[in-house]
OpenMM code with the backbone's topology and positions (N, CA, C; nanometers):
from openmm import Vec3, app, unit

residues = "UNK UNK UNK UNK UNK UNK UNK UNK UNK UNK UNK UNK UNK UNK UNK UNK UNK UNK UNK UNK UNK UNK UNK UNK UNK UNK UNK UNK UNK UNK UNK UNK UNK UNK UNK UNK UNK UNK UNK UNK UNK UNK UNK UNK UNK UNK UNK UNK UNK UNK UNK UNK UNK UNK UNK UNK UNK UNK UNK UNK UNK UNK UNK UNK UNK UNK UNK UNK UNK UNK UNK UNK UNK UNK UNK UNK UNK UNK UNK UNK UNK UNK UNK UNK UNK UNK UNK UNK UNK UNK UNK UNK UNK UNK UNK UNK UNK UNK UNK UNK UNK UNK UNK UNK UNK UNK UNK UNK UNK UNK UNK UNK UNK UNK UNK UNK UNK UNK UNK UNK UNK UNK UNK UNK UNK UNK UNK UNK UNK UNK UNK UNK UNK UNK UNK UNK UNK UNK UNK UNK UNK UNK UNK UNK UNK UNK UNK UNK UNK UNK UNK UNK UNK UNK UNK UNK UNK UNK UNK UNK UNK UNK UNK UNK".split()
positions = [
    Vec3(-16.6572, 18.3016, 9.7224),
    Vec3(-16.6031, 18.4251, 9.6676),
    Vec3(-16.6899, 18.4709, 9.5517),
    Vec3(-16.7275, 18.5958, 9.5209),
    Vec3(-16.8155, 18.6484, 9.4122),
    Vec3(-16.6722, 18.6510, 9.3552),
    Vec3(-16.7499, 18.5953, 9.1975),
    Vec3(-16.6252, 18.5842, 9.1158),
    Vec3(-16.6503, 18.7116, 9.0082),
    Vec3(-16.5258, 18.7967, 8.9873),
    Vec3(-16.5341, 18.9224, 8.9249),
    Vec3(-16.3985, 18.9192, 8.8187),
    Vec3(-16.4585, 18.9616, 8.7225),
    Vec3(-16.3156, 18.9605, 8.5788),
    Vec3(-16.2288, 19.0711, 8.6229),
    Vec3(-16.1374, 19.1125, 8.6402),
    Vec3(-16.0345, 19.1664, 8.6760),
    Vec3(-15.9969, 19.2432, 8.5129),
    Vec3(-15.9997, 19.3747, 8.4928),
    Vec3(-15.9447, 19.4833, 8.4038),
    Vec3(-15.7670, 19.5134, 8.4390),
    Vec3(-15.7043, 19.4148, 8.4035),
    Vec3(-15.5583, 19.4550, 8.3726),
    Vec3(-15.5018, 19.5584, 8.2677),
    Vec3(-15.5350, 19.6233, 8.1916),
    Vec3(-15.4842, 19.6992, 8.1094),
    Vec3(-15.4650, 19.8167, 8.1884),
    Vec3(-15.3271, 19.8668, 8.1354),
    Vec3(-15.2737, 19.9482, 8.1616),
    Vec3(-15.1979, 19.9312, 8.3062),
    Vec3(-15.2042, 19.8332, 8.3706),
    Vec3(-15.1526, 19.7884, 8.4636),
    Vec3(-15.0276, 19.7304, 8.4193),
    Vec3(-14.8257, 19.7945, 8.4898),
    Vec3(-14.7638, 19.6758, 8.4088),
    Vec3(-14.7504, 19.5545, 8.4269),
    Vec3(-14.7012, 19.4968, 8.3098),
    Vec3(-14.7252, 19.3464, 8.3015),
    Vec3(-14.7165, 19.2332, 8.4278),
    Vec3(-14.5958, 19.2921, 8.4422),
    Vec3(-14.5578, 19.1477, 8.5354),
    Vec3(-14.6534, 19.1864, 8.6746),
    Vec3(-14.6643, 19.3209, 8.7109),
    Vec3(-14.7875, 19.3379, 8.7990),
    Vec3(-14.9056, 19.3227, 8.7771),
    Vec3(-14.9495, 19.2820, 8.6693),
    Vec3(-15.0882, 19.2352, 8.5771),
    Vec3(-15.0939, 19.0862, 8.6477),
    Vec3(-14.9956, 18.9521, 8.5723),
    Vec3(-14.9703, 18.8691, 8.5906),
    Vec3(-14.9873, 18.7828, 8.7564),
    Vec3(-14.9426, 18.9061, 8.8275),
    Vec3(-14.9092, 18.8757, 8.9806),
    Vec3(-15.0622, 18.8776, 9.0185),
    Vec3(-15.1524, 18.9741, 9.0469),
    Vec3(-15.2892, 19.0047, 9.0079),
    Vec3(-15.3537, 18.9056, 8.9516),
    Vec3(-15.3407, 18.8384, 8.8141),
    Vec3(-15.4137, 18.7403, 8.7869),
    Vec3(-15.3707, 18.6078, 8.8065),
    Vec3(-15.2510, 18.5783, 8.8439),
    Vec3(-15.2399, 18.4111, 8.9093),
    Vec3(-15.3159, 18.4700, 9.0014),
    Vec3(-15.3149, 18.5261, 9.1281),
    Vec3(-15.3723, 18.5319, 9.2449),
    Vec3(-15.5603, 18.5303, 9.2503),
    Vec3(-15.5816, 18.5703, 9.1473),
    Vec3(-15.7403, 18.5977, 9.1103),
    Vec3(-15.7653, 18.4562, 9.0654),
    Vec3(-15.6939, 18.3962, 8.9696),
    Vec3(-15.7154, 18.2459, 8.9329),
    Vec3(-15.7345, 18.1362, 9.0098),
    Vec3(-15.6308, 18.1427, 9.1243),
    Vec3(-15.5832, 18.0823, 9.2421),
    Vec3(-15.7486, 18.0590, 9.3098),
    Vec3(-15.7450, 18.1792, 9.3739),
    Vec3(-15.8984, 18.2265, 9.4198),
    Vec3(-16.0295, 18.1605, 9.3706),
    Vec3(-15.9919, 18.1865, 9.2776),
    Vec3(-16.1673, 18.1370, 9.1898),
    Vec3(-16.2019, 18.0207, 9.2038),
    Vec3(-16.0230, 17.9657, 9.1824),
    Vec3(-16.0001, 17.7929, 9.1056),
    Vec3(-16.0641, 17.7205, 9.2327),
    Vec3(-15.9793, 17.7719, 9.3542),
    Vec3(-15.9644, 17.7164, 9.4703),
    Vec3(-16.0907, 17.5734, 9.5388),
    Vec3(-16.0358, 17.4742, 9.5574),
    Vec3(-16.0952, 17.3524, 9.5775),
    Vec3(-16.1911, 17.2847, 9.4090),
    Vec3(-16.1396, 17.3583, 9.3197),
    Vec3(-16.1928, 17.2870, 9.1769),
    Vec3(-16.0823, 17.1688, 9.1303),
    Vec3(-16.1265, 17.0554, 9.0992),
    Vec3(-16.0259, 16.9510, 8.9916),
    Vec3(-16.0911, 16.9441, 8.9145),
    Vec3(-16.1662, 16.9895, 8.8336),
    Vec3(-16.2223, 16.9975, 8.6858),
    Vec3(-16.1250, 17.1004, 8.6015),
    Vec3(-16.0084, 17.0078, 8.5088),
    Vec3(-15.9630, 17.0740, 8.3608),
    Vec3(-16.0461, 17.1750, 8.3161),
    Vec3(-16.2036, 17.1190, 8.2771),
    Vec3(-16.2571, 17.1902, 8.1825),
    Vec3(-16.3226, 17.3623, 8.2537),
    Vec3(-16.3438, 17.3096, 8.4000),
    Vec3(-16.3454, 17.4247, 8.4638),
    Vec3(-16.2489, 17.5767, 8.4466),
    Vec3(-16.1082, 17.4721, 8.4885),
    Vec3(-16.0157, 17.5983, 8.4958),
    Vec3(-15.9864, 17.6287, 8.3562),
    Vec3(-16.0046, 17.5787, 8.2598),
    Vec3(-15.9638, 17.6032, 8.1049),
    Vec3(-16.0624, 17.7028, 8.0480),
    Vec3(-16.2112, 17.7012, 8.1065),
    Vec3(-16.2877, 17.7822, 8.1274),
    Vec3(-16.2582, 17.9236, 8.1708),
    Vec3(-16.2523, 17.8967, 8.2988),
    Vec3(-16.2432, 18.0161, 8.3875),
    Vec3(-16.0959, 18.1055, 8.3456),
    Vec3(-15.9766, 17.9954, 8.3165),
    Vec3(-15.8428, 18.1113, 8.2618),
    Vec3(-15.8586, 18.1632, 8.1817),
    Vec3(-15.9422, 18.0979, 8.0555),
    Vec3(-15.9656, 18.1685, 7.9005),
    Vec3(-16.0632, 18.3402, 7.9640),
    Vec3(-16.1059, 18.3325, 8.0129),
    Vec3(-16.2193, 18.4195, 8.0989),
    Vec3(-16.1419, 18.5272, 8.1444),
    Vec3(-16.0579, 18.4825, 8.2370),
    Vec3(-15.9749, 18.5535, 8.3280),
    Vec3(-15.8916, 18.6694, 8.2201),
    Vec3(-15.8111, 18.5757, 8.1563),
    Vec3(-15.7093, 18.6419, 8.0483),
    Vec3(-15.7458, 18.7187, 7.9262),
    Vec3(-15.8645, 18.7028, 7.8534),
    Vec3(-15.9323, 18.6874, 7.8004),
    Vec3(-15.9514, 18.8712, 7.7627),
    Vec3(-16.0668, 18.8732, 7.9195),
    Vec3(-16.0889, 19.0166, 7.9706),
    Vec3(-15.9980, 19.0570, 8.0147),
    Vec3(-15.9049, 19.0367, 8.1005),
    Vec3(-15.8066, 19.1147, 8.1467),
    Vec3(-15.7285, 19.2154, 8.1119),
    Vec3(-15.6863, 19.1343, 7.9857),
    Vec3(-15.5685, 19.1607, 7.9091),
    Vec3(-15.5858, 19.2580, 7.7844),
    Vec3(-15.7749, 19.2198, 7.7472),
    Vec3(-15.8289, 19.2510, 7.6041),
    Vec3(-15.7961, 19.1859, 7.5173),
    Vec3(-15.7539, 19.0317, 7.4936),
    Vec3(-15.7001, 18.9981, 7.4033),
    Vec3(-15.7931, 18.9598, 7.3001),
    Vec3(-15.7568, 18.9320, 7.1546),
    Vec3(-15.8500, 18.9129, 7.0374),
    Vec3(-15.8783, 18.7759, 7.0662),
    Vec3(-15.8156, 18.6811, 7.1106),
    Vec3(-15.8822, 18.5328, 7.0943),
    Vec3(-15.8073, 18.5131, 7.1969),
    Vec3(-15.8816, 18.3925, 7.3163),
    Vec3(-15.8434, 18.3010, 7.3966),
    Vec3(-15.9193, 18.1965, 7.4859),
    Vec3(-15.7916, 18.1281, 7.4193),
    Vec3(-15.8155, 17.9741, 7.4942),
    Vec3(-15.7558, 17.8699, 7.4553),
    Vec3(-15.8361, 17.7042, 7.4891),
    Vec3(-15.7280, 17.5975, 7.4661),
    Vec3(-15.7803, 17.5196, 7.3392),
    Vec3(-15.6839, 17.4798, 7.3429),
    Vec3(-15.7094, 17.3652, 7.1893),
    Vec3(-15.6634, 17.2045, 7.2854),
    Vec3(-15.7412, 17.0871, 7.3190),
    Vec3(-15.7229, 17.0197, 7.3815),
    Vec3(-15.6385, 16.8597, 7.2950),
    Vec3(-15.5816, 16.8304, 7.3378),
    Vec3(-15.5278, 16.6844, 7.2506),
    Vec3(-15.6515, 16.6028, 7.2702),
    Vec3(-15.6898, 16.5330, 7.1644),
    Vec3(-15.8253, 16.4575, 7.1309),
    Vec3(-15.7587, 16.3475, 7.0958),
    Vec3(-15.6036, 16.3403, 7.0177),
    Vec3(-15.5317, 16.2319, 6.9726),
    Vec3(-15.3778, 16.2613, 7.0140),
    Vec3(-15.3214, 16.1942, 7.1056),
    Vec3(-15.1966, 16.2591, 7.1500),
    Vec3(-15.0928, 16.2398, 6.9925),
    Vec3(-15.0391, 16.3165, 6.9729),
    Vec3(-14.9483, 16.3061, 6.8838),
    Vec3(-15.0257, 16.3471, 6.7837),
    Vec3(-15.1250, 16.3555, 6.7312),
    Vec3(-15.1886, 16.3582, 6.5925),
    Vec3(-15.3035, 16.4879, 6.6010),
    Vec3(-15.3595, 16.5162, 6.7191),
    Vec3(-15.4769, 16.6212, 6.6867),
    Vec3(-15.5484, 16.6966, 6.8229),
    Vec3(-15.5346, 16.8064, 6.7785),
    Vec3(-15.6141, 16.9001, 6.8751),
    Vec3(-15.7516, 16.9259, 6.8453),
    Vec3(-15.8129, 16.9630, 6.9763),
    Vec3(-15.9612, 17.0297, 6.9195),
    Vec3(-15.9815, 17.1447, 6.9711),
    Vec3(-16.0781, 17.2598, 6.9617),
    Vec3(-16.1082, 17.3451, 7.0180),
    Vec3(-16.1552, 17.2879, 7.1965),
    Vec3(-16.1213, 17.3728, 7.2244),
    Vec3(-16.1428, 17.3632, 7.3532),
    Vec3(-16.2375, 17.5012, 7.4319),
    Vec3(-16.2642, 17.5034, 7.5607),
    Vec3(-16.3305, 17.6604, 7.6007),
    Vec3(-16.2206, 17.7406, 7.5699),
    Vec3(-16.2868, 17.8934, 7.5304),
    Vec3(-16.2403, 17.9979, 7.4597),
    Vec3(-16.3274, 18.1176, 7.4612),
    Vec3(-16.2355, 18.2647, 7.4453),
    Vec3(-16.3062, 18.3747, 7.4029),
    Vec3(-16.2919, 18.3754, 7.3154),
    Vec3(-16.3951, 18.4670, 7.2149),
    Vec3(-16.3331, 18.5288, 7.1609),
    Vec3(-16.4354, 18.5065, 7.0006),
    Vec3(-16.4250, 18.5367, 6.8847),
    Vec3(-16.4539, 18.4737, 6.7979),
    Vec3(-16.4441, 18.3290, 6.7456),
    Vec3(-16.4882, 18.2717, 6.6315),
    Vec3(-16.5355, 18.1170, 6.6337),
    Vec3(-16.3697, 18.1271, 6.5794),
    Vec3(-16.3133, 18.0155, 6.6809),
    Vec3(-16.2026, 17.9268, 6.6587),
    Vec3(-16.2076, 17.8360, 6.5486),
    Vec3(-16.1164, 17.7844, 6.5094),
    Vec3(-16.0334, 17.6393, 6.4029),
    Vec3(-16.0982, 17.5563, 6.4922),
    Vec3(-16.1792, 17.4791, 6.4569),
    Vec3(-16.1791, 17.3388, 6.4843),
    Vec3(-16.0959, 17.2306, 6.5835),
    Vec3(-16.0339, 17.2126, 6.4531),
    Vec3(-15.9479, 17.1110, 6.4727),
    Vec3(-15.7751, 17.1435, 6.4366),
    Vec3(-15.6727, 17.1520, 6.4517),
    Vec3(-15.5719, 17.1325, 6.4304),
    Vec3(-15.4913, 17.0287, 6.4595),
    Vec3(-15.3627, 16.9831, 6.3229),
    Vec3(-15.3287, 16.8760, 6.3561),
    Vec3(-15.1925, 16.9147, 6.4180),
    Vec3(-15.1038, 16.8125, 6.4798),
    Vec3(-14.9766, 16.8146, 6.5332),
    Vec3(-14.8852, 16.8833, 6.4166),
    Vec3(-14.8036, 16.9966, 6.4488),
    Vec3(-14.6820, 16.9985, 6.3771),
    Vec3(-14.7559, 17.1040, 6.2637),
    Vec3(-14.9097, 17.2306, 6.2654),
    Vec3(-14.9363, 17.2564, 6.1277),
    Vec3(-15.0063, 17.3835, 6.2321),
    Vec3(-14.9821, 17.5028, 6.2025),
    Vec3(-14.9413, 17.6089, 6.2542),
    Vec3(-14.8881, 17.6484, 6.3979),
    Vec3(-14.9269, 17.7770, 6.4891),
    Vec3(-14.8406, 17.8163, 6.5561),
    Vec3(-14.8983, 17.7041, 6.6999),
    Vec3(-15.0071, 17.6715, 6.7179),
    Vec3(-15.0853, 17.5494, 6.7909),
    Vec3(-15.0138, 17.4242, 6.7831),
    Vec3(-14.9996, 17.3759, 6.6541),
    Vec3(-14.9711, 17.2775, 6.6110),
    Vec3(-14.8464, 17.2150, 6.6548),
    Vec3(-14.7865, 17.3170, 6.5987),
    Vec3(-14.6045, 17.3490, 6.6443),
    Vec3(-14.5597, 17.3296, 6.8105),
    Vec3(-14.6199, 17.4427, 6.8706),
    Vec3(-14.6110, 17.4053, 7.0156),
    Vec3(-14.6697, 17.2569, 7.0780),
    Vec3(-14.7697, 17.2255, 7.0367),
    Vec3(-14.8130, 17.0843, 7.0410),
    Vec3(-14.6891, 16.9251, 6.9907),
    Vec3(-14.6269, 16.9819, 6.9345),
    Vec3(-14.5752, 16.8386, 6.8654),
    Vec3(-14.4113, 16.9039, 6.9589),
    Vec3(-14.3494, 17.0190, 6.9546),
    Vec3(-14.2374, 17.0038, 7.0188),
    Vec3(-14.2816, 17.0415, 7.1852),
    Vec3(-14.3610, 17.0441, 7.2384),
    Vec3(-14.3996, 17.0565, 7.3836),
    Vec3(-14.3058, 17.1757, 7.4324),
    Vec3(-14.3063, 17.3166, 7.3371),
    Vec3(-14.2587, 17.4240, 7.4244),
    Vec3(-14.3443, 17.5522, 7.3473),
    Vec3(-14.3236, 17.6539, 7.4413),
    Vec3(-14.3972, 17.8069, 7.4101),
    Vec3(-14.3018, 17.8511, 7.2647),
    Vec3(-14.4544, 17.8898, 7.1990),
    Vec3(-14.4066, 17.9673, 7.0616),
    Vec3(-14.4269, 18.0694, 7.1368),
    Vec3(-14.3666, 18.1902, 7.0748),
    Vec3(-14.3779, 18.3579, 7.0401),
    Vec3(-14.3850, 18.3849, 6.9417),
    Vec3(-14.4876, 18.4481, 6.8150),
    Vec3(-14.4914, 18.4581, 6.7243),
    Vec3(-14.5149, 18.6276, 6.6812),
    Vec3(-14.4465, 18.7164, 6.6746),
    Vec3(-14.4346, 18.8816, 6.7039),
    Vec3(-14.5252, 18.9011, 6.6168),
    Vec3(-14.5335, 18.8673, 6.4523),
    Vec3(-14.5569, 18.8776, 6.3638),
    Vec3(-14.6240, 18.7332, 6.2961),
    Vec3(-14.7651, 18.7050, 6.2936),
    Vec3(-14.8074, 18.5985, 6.2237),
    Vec3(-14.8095, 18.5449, 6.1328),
    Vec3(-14.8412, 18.6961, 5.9925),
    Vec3(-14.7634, 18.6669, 5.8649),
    Vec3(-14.6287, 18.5943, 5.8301),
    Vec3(-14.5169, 18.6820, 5.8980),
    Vec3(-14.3884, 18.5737, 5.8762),
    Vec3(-14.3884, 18.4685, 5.9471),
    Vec3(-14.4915, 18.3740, 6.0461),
    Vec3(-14.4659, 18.2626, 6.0592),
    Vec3(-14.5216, 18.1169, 5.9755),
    Vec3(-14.4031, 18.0633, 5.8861),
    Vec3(-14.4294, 17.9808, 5.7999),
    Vec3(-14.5380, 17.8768, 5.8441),
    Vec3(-14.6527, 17.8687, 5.7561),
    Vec3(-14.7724, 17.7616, 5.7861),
    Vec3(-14.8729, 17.8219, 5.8661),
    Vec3(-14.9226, 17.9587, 5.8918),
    Vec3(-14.9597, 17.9987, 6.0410),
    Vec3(-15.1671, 17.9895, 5.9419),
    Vec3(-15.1978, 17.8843, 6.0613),
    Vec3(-15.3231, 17.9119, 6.0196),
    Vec3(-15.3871, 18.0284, 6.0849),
    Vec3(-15.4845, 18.1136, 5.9974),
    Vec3(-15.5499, 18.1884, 6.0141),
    Vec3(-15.7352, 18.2165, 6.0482),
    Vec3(-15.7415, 18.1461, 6.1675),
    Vec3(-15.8613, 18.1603, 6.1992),
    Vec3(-15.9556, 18.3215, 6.2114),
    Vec3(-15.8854, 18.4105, 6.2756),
    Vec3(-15.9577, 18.5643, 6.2469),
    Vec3(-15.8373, 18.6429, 6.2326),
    Vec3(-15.9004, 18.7281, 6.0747),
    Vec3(-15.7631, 18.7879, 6.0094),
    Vec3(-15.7185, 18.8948, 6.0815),
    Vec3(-15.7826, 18.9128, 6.1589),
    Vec3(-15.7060, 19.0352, 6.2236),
    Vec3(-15.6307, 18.9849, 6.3105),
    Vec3(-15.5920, 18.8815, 6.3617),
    Vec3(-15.4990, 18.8283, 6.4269),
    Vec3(-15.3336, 18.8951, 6.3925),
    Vec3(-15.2384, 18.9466, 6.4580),
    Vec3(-15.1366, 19.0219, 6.4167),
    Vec3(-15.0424, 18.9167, 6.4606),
    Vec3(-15.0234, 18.8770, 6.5856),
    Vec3(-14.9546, 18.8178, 6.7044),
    Vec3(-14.9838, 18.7066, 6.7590),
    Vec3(-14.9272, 18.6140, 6.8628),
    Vec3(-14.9463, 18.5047, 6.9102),
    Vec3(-14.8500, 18.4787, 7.0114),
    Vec3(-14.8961, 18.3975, 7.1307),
    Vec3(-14.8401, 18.3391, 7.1883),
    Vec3(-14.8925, 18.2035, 7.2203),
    Vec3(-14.8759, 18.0353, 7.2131),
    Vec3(-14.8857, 17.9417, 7.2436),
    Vec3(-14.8563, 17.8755, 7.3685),
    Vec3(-14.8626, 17.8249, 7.4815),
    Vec3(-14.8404, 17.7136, 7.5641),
    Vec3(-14.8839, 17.5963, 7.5781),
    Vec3(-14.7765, 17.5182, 7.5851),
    Vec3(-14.7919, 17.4200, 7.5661),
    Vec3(-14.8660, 17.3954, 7.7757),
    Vec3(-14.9716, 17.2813, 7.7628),
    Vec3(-15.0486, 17.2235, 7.8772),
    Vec3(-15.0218, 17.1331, 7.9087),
    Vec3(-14.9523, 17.0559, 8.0375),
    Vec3(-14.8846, 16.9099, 8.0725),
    Vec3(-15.0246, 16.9252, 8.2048),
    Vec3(-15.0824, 16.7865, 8.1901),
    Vec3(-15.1091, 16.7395, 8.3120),
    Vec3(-15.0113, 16.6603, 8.4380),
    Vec3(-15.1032, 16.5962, 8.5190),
    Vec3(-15.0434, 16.5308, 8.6190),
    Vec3(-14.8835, 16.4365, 8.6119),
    Vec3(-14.9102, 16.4215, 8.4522),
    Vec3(-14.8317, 16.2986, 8.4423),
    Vec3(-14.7175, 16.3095, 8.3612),
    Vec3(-14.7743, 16.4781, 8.3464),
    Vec3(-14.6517, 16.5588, 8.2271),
    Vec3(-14.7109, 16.4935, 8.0915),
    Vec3(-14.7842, 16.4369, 8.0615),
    Vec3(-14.8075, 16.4203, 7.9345),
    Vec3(-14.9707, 16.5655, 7.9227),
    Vec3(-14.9048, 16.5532, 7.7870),
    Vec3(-14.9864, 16.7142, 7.7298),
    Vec3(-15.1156, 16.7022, 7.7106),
    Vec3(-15.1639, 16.7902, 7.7448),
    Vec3(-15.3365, 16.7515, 7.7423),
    Vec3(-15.3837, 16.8641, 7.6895),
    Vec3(-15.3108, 16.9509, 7.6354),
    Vec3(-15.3655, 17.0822, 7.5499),
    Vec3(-15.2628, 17.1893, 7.5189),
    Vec3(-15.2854, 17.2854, 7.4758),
    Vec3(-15.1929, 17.4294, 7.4647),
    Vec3(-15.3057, 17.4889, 7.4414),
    Vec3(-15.2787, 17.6694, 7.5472),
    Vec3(-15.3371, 17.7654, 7.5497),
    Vec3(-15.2816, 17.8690, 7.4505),
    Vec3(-15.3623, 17.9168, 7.3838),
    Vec3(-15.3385, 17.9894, 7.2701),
    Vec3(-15.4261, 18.1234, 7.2496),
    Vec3(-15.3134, 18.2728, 7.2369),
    Vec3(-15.3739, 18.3690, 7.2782),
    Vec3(-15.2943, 18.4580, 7.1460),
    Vec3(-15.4421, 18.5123, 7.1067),
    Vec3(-15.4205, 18.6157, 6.9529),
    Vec3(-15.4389, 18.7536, 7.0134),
    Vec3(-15.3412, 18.8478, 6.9698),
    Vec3(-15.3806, 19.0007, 6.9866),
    Vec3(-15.3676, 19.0374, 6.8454),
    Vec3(-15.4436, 19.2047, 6.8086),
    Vec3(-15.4546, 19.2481, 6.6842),
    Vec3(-15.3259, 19.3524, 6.6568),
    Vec3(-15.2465, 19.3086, 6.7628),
    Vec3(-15.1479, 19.3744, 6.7852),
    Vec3(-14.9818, 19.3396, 6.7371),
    Vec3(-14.9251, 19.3623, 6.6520),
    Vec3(-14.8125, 19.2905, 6.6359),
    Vec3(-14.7132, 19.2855, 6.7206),
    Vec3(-14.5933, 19.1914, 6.8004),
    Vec3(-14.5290, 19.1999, 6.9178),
    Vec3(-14.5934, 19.2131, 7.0331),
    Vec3(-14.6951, 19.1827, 7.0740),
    Vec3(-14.7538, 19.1756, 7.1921),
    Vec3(-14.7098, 19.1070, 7.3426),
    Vec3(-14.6402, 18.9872, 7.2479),
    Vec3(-14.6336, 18.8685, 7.3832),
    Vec3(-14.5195, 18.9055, 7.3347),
    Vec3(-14.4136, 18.8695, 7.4751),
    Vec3(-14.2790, 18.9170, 7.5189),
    Vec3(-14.2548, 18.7689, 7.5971),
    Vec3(-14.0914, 18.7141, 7.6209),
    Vec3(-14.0513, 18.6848, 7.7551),
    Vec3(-14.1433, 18.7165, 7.8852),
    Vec3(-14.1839, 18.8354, 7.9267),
    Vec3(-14.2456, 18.8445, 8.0822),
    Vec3(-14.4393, 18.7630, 8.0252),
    Vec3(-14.4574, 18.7661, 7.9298),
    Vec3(-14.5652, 18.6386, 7.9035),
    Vec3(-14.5556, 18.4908, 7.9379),
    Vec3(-14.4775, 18.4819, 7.8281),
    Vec3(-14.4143, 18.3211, 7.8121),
    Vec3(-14.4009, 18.2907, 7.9790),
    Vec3(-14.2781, 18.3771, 8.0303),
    Vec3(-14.2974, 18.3201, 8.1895),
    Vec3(-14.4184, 18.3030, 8.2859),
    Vec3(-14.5057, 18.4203, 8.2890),
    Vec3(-14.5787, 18.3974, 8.3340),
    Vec3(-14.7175, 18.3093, 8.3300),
    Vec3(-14.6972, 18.3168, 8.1710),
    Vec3(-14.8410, 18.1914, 8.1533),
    Vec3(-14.7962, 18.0566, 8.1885),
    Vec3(-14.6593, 18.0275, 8.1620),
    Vec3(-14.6454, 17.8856, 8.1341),
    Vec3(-14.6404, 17.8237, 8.2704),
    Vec3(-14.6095, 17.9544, 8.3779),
    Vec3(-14.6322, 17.9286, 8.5604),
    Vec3(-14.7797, 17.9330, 8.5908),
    Vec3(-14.8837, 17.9612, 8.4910),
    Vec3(-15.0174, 17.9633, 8.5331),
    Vec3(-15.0311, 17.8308, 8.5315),
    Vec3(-14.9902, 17.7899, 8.3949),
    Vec3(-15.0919, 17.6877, 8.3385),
    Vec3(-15.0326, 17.5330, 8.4652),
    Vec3(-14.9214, 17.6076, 8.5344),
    Vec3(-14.8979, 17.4403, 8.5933),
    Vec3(-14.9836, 17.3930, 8.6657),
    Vec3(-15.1056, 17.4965, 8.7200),
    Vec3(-15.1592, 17.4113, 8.7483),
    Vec3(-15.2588, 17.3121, 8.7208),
    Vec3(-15.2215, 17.2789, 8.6104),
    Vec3(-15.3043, 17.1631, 8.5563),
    Vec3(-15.1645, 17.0450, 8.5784),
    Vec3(-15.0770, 17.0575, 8.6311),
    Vec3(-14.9903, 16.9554, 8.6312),
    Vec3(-14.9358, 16.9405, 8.8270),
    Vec3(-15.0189, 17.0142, 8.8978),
    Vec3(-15.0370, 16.9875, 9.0506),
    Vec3(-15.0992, 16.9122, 9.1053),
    Vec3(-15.0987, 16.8351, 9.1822),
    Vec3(-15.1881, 16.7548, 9.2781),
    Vec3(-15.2868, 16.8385, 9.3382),
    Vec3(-15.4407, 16.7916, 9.3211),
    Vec3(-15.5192, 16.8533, 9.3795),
    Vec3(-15.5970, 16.7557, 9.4500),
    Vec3(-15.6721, 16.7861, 9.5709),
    Vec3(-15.7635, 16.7404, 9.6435),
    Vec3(-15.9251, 16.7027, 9.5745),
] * unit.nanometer
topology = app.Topology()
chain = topology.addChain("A")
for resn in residues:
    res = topology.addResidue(resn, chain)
    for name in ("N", "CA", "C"):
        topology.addAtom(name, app.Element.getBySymbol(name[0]), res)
């Protein structure tokens, strides 16, 4: 398949979503390389959507520390630890933040200030134990909604499917 970034904007959402699992699906198809598809979704979503930053922050220390992982976007944080902003947070309780507004979220590190918004997912592999969260900044305040949260957190399973 010639692989082509897909322009979702202005397309609505949940018909955006439908569109890009299916484009992901496609691309992914016969890959078991993590770092591949962590690649290629940051890519996918990335452009799609227009978002200001995306990608994963990978567990390097389960319980204790994330790292940057593949990403768009401008130079990411490093490192974050468990439990110490909106990454962090989703990392240590293993569920999706929504963050409308970044300022009012207590502790929120600030990697590029124009960051307005956020949404987090948390990443389970095979074994359900977490092997990252995908983390996506718009300059937009309220961006990510419910029809996000659902739909990313149905992308990302497949890092927690049996593959060939």
């Amino acid at each position: 398949m010639a692989e082509v970034t897909l322009d979702l904007r202005g397309t609505p959402k949940a018909a955006a979503y439908v569109q890009l699992k299916q484009h992901v699906e496609a691309v992914l198809e016969g890959i078991d390389d993590e770092i591949t598809a962590m690649s290629t979704m940051s890519c996918l979503l990335h452009h799609g959507f227009g978002h200001l930053w995306t990608g994963f922050y990978r567990v390097v220390q389960p319980g204790k520390l994330l790292r940057v992982g593949p990403y768009q976007g401008t130079l990411g944080c490093l490192e974050i630890t468990f439990g110490k902003g909106v990454c962090g947070v989703s990392a240590a309780t293993r569920e999706t933040v929504v963050v409308p507004d970044v300022h009012a979220f207590p502790g929120h590190i600030t990697c590029d200030g124009r960051s307005q918004s956020e949404i987090v997912v948390p990443v389970f592999g095979k074994n359900r134990e977490l092997i990252a969260v995908l983390d996506i900044d718009s300059e937009h305040k309220a961006t990510f909604d419910a029809v996000d949260q659902q739909a990313l957190e149905e992308l990302m399973t497949w890092f927690s499917r049996p593959r060939a």
